[in-house]
C-alpha positions as CSV (number, residue, x, y, z in Angstrom):
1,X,-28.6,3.0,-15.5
2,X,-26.8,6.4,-14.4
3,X,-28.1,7.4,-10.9
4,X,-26.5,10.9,-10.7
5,X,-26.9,14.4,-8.1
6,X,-27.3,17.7,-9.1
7,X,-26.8,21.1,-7.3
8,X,-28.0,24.5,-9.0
9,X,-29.9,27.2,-7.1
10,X,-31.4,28.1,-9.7
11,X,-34.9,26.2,-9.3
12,X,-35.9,26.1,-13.0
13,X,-33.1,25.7,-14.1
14,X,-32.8,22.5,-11.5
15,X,-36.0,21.4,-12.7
16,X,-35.8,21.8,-16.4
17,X,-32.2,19.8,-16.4
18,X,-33.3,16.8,-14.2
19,X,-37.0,16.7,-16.1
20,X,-35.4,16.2,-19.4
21,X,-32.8,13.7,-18.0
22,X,-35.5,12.0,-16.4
23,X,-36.9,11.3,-19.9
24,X,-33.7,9.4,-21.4
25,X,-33.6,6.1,-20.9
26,X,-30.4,5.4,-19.1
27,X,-30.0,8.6,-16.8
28,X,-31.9,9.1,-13.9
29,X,-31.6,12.1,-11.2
30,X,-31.7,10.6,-8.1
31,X,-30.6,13.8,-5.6
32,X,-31.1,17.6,-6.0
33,X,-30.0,20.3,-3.8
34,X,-29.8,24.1,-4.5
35,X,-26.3,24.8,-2.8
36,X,-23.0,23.6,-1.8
37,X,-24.7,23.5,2.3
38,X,-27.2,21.0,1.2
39,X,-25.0,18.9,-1.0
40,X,-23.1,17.8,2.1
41,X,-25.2,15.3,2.4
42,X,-23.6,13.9,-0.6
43,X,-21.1,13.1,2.0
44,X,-22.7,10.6,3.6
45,X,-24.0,7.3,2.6
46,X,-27.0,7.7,0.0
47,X,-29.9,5.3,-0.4
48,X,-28.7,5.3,-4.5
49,X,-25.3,5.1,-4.9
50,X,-24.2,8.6,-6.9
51,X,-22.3,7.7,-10.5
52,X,-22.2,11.5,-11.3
53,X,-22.6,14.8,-9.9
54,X,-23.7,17.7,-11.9
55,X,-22.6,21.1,-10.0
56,X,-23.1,24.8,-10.5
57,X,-20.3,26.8,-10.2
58,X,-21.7,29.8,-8.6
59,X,-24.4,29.4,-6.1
60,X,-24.5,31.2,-2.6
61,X,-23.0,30.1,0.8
62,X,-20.9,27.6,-0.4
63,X,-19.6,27.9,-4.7
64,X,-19.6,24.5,-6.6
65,X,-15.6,25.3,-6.6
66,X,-15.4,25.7,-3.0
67,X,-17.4,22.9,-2.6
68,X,-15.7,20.1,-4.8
69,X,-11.9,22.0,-3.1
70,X,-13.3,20.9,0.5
71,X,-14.6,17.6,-0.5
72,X,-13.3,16.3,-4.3
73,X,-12.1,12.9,-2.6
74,X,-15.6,12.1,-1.1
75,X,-17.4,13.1,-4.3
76,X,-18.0,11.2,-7.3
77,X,-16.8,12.0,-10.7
78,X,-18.0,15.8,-11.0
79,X,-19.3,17.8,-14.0
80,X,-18.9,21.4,-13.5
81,X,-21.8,23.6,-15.0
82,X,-21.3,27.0,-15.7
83,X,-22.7,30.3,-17.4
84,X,-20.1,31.6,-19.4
85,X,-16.9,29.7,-20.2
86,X,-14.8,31.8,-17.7
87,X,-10.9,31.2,-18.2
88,X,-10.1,31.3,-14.5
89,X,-13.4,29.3,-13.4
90,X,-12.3,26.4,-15.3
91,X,-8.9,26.7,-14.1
92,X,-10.0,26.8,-10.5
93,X,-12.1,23.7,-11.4
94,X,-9.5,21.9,-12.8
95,X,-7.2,22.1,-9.7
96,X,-10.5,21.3,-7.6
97,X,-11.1,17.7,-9.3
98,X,-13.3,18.3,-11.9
99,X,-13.8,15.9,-14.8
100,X,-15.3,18.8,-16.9
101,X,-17.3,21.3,-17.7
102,X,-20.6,22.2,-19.5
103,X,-22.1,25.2,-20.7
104,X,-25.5,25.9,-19.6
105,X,-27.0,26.5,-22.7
106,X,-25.8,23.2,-24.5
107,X,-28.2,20.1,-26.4
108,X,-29.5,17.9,-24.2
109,X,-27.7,15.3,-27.2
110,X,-24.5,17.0,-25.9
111,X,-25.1,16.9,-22.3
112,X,-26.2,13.2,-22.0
113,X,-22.8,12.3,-24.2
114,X,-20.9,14.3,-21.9
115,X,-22.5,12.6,-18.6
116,X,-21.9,9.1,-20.3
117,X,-18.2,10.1,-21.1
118,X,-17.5,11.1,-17.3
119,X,-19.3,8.1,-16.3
120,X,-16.9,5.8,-18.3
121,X,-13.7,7.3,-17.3
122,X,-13.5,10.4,-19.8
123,X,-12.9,14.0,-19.0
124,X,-14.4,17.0,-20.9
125,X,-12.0,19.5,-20.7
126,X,-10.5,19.5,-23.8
127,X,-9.4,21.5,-25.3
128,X,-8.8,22.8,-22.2
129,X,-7.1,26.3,-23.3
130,X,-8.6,29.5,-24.7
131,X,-7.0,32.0,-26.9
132,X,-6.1,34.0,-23.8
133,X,-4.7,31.1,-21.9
134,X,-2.7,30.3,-24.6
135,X,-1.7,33.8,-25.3
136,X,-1.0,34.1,-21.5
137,X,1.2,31.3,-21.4
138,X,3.3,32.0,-24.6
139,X,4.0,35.8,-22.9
140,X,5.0,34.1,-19.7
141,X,7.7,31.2,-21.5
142,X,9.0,33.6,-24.3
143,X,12.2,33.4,-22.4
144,X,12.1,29.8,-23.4
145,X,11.8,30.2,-27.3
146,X,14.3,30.2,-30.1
147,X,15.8,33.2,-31.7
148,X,12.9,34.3,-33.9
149,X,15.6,34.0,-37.3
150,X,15.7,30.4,-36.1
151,X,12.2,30.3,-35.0
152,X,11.1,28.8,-38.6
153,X,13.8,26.7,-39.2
154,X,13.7,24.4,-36.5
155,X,9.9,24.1,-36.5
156,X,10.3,22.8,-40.4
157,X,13.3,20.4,-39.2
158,X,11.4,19.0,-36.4
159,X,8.1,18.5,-38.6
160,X,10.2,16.5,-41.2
161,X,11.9,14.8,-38.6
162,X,9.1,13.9,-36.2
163,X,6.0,11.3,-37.7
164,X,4.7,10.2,-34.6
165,X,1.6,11.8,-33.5
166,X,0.4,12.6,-30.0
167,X,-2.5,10.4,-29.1
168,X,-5.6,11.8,-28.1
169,X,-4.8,11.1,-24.4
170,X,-1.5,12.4,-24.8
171,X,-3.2,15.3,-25.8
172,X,-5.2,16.0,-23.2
173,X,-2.6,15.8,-21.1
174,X,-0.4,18.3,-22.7
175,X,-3.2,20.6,-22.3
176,X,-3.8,20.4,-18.4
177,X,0.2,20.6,-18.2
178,X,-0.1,24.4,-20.4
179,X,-2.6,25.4,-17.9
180,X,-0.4,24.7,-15.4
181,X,-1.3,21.5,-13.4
182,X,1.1,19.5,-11.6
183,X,1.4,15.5,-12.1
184,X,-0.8,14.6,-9.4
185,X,-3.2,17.4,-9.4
186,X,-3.5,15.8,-13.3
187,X,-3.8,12.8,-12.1
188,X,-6.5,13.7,-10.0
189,X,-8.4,15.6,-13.1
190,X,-8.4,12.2,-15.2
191,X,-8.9,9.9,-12.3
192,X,-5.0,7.8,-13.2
193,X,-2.5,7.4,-11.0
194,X,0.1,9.6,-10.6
195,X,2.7,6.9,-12.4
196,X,0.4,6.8,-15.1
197,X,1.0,10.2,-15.6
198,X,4.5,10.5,-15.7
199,X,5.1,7.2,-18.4
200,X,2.6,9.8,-20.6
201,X,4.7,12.9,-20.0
202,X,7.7,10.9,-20.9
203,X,6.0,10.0,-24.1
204,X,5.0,13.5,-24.6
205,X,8.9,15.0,-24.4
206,X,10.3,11.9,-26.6
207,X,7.5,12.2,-29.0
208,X,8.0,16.2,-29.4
209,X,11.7,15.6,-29.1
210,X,11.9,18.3,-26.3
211,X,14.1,17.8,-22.4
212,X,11.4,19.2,-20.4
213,X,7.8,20.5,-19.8
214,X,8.0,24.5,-20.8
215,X,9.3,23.0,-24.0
216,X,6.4,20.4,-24.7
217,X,4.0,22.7,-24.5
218,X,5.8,25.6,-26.3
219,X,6.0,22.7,-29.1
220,X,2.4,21.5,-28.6
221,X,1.2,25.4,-29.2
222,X,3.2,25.9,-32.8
223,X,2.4,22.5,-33.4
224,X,-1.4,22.9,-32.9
225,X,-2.1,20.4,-30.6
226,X,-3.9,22.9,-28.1
């Protein structure tokens, strides 16, 4: 059974999402708050230990954001719920300790599989880049590209020459490394250890054949992986 906390200050909404979680049989919502103030008591020892947290992103006195900055070590593995799908939000999330994000307006199928995923070590943030992150990020590592006569040419070469994939977790990773994420604040996102991390990024480069991170991701974005 998944015992799990959610925070919304939104009432209904609050209501509506821990009534129909209520109903499946292998999630049950076992603390509610409407802000970041009351979810301190997360902090402290609860009756029912917390598997998940569910937490709004914007809610007065004290953001979900803010909240999971001040206190992601304390927390359990934390679901950020949110509105609209707001670039920068998820960003800010990301850095925060989030294991993803949800869209208020998904399935109740979709939101139970994403609360099981978390739960067993996955992360719902991929993939993790929009069209304007992505266009953001090419604009900022242009300097880093090849002559555009050349441009074609080596991305054919390097297709021919390189067969092995990127695995789904190598992947993901590439994705939090084109928005920007450091090793450990990675590591913290995916709940590994930071050398964990770094044996995956030096899969990453050998497998895309590059010397360094700007590169990887430059490769991962005209290869399609995010």
């Amino acid at each position: 059974m998944i015992h799990m906390a959610l925070v919304d200050d939104q009432a209904l909404v609050r209501s509506g999402i821990s009534g129909l979680l209520n109903m499946t049989s292998d999630i049950r919502v076992v603390y509610e708050a409407s802000n970041g103030v009351e979810a301190r008591a997360l902090l402290t020892p609860q009756p029912q230990s917390i598997d998940l947290l569910l937490l709004d992103i914007r809610m007065p006195q004290c953001s979900g954001i803010d909240f999971l900055q001040a206190h992601a070590k304390q927390l359990p593995p934390t679901i950020l719920l949110t509105t609209f799908d707001d670039d920068e939000a998820m960003l800010d999330g990301i850095r925060a300790g989030a294991r993803g994000f949800l869209l208020k307006d998904i399935s109740l199928e979709r939101l139970t599989e994403g609360i099981r995923h978390v739960v067993q070590g996955g992360s719902l943030f991929r993939p993790a880049l929009t069209e304007k992150l992505r266009d953001s990020l090419l604009n900022k590592a242009t300097s880093a590209q090849v002559p555009a006569g050349q441009h074609q040419a080596c991305t054919q070469q390097r297709s021919e020459s390189n067969n092995e994939k990127l695995s789904a977790r190598e992947t993901e990773i590439l994705a939090l490394m084109a928005a920007g994420l450091s090793n450990a604040e990675i590591a913290n996102a995916l709940a590994l250890s930071e050398g964990t991390i770094k044996n995956y990024i030096s899969n990453i480069l050998s497998k895309l054949e590059v010397r360094d991170r700007i590169r990887a991701v430059l490769r991962g974005l005209e290869s399609g992986y995010i």
